[in-house]
C-alpha positions as CSV (number, residue, x, y, z in Angstrom):
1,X,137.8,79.4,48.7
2,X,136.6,77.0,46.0
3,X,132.8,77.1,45.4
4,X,130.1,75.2,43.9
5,X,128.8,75.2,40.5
6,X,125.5,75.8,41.9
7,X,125.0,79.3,42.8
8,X,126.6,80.7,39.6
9,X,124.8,78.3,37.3
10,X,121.3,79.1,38.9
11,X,122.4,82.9,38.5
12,X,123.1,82.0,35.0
13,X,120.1,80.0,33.9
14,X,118.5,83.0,35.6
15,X,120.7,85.4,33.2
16,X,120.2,83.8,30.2
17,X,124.6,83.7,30.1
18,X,126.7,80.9,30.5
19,X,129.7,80.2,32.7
20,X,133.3,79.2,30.8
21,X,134.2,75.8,31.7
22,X,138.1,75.9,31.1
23,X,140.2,72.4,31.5
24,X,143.7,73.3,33.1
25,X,146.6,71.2,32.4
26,X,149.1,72.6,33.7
27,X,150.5,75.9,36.8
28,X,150.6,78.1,33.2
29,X,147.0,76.6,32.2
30,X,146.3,78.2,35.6
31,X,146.9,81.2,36.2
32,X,146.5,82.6,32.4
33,X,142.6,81.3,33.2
34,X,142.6,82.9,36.6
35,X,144.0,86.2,35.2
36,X,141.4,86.0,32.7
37,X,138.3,85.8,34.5
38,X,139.6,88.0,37.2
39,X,140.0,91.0,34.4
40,X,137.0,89.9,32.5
41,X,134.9,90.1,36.2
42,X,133.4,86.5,35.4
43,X,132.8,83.4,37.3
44,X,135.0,80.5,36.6
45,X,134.7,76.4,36.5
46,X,138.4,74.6,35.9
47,X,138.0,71.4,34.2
48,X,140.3,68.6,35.5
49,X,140.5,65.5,33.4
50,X,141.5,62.3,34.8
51,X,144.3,62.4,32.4
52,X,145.0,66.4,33.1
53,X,145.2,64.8,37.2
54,X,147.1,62.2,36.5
55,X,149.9,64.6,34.1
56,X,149.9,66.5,37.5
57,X,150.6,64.1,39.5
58,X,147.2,63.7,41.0
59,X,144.2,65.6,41.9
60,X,145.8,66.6,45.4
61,X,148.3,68.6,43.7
62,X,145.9,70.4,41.7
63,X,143.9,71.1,44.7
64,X,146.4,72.6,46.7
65,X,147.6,74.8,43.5
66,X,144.6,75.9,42.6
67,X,143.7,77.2,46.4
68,X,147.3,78.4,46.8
69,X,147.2,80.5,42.9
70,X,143.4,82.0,44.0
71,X,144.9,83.0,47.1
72,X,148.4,85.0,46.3
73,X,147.0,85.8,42.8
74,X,144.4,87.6,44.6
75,X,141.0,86.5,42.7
76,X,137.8,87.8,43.7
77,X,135.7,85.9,41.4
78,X,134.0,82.4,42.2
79,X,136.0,79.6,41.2
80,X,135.1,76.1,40.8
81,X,137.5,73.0,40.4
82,X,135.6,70.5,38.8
83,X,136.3,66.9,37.9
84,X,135.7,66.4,33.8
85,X,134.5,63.2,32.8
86,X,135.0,61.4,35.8
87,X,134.7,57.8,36.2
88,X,133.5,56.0,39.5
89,X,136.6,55.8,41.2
90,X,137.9,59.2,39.9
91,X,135.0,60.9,41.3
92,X,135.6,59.4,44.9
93,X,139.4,60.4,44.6
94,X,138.5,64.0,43.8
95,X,136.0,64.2,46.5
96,X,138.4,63.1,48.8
97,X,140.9,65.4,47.5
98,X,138.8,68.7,47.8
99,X,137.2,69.6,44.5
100,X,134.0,71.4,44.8
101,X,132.6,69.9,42.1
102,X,132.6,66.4,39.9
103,X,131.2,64.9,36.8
104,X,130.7,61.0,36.8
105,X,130.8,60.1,33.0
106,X,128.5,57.0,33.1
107,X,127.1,57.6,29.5
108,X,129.1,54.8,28.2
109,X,127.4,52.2,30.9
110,X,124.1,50.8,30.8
111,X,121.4,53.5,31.8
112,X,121.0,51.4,35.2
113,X,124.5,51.3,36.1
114,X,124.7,54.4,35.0
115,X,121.6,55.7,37.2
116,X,122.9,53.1,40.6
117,X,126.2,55.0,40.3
118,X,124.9,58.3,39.8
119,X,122.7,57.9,42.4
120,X,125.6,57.1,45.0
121,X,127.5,59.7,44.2
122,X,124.9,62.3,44.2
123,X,124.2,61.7,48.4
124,X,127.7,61.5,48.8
125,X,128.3,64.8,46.7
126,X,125.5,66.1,48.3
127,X,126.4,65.2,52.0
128,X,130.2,66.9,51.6
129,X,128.8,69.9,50.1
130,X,130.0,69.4,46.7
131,X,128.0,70.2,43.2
132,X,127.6,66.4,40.6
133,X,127.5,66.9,36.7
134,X,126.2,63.7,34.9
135,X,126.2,62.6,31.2
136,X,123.2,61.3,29.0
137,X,124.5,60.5,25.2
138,X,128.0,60.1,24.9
139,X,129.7,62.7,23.5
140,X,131.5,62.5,20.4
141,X,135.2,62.2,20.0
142,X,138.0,60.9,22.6
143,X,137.8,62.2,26.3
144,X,140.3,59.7,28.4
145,X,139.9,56.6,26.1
146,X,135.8,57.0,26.2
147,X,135.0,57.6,22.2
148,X,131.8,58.8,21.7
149,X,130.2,59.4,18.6
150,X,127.9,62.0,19.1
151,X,125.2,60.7,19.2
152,X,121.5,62.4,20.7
153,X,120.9,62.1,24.2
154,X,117.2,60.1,25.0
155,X,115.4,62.8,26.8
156,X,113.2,60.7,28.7
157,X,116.9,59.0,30.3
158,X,117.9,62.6,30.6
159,X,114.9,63.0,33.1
160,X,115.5,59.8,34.5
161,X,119.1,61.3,35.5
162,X,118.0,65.1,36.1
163,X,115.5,63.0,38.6
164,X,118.2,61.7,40.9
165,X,119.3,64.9,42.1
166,X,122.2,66.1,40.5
167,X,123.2,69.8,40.3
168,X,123.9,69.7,36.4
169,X,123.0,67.7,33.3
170,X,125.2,67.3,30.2
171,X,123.1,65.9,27.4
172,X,124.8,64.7,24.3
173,X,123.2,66.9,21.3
174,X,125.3,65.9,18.5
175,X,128.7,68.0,20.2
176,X,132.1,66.4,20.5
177,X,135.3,66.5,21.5
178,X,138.4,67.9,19.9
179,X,138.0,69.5,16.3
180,X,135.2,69.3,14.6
181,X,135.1,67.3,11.4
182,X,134.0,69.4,8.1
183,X,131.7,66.8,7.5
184,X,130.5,67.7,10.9
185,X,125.9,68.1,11.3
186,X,125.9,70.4,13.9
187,X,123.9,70.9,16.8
188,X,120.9,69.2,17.4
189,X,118.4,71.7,19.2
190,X,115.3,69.6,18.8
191,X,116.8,67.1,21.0
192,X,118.5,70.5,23.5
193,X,114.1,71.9,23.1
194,X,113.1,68.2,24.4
195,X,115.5,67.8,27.1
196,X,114.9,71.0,28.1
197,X,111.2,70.8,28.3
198,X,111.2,67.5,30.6
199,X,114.4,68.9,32.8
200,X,113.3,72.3,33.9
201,X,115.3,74.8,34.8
202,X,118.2,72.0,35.5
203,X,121.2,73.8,34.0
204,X,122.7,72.5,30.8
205,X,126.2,71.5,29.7
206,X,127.4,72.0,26.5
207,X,130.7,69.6,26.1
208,X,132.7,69.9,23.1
209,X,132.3,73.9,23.2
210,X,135.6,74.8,20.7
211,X,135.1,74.6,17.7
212,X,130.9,75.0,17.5
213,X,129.9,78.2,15.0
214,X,129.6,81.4,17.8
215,X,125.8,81.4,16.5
216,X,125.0,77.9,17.5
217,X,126.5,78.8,21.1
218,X,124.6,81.7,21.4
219,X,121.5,79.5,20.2
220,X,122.3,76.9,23.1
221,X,122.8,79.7,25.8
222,X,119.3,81.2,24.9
223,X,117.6,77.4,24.9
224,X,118.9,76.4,28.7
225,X,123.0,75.8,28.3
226,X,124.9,77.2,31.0
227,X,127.8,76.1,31.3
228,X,130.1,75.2,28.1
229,X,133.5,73.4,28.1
230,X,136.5,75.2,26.3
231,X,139.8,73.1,25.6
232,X,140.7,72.2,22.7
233,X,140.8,75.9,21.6
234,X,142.8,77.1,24.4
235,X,145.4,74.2,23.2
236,X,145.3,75.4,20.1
237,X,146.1,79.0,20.9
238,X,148.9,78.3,23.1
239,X,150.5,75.5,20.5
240,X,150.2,78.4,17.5
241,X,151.9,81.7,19.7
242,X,154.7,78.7,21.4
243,X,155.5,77.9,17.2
244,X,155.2,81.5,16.3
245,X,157.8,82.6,19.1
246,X,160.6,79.3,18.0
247,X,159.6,79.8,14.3
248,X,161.1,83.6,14.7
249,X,164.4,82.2,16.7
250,X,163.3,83.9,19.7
251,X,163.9,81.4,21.7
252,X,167.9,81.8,20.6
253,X,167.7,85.2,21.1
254,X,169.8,86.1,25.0
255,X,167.7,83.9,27.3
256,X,164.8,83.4,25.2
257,X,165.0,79.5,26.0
258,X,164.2,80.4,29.5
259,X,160.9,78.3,30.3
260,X,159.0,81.5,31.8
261,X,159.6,83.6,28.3
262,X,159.1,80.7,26.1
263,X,156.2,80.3,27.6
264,X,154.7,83.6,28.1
265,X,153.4,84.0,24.8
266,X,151.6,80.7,25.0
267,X,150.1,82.2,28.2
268,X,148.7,85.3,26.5
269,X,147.5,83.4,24.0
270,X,145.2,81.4,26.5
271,X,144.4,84.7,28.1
272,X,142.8,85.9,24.9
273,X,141.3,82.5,24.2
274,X,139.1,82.9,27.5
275,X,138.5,86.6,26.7
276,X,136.6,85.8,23.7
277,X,135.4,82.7,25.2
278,X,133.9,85.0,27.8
279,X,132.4,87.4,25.6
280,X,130.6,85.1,23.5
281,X,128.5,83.0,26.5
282,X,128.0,86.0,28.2
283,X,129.5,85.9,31.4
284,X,131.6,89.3,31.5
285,X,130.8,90.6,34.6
286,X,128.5,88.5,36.7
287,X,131.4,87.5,39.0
């Protein structure tokens, strides 16, 4: 059964560890996250963007996979499905469709639209049982055709938000989307110490997390972050052991064009991706 984000990210704020947010994209995405977390013992949140929904023919689908893979895969450990970087109407269609859990991206809105929006959709989260992520500061990059440029959130906003009643906060410290830029700042944890200080013990998001040095991470998980978003790198990994395994001819090689072995490296690479992903926040274990 899906769960909440709220009982394993009050544990973790509690644990001073952070739970893997890992976006899916795909039946492969899946289950190589699943597998994962099950070995590593850690609790899970599965990021579904509208554009990830949309690729899978709509949230529905991913909902009934997602139930079906927990259930004949035989996990034990908590699993989330979560809505990443929602918009209004995407939040309502994944609330609909059975996710435990959305974000509504309204950083790019005016902060009162932003805050009449969130406000709806907390009660309405709150009344079906379902945990609500909102966004102060954009954050940098390209997330669904929302650019962002990094920029700080305004803690004071951030309050104004935390305030409304949602479950989790993602405040824009200078993270972003996609690879970083060697040109790239780096974390701001001033603005992560001021957020922090007016917010409580409102657990954190860290977006953007591939990609950030392992020391600023560990930095973030000891100032209040607990939960951080892994893609890109998982993308990465799979794109690298996919080339590796046509770049040797295996895929000429007896049925090596078969989709499940030219695939399966791809999938192993994932697997590690979350291992070390794992590791590094801390959440090995606290399933």
């Amino acid at each position: 059964m899906l769960v909440t984000t709220n009982d394993m990210l009050r544990k973790a704020v509690e644990g001073h560890y952070a739970v893997a947010q890992f976006n899916i994209n795909n039946l492969e995405w899946t289950k190589s996250i699943l597998l994962a977390c099950e070995e590593k013992k850690a609790p899970v949140i599965l990021g579904v963007s509208m554009g990830a929904g949309k690729y899978m023919t709509g949230y529905k689908t991913v909902v009934a996979m997602v139930n079906a893979m927990v259930d004949s895969l035989g996990i034990t450990v908590p699993v989330c499905l979560h809505l990443d970087h929602g918009d209004y109407d995407a939040c309502l269609a994944c609330i609909e469709a059975g996710f435990s859990s959305v974000m509504f991206d309204g950083s790019h809105l005016p902060i009162e639209e932003n805050i009449a929006k969130t406000k709806e959709l907390v009660a309405l989260c709150h009344e079906k049982g379902i945990s609500i992520e909102a966004e102060v500061g954009a954050i940098g990059g390209e997330e669904d055709g929302i650019i962002g440029r990094g920029e700080c959130a305004d803690p004071a906003q951030c309050k104004l938000i935390a305030d409304l009643g949602v479950d989790l906060l993602a405040a824009g410290i200078g993270n972003i989307h996609g690879i970083y830029p060697a040109n790239w700042e780096g974390l701001s944890f001033e603005t992560l110490e001021a957020v922090k200080a007016l917010t409580g013990d409102m657990p954190l998001v860290l977006h953007g997390g591939s990609g950030i040095p392992d020391e600023m991470v560990r930095k973030a998980i000891t100032m209040g972050v607990a939960k951080v978003n892994v893609n890109t790198e998982c993308q990465l990994s799979f794109a690298a052991a996919t080339r590796e395994y046509i770049e040797a001819g295996k895929d000429r090689q007896g049925k090596g064009y078969d989709p499940r072995k030219l695939l399966a490296p791809g999938a192993e690479a994932i697997k590690q991706t979350c291992r070390e992903k794992i590791d590094l926040f801390g959440s090995a274990g606290k399933a």
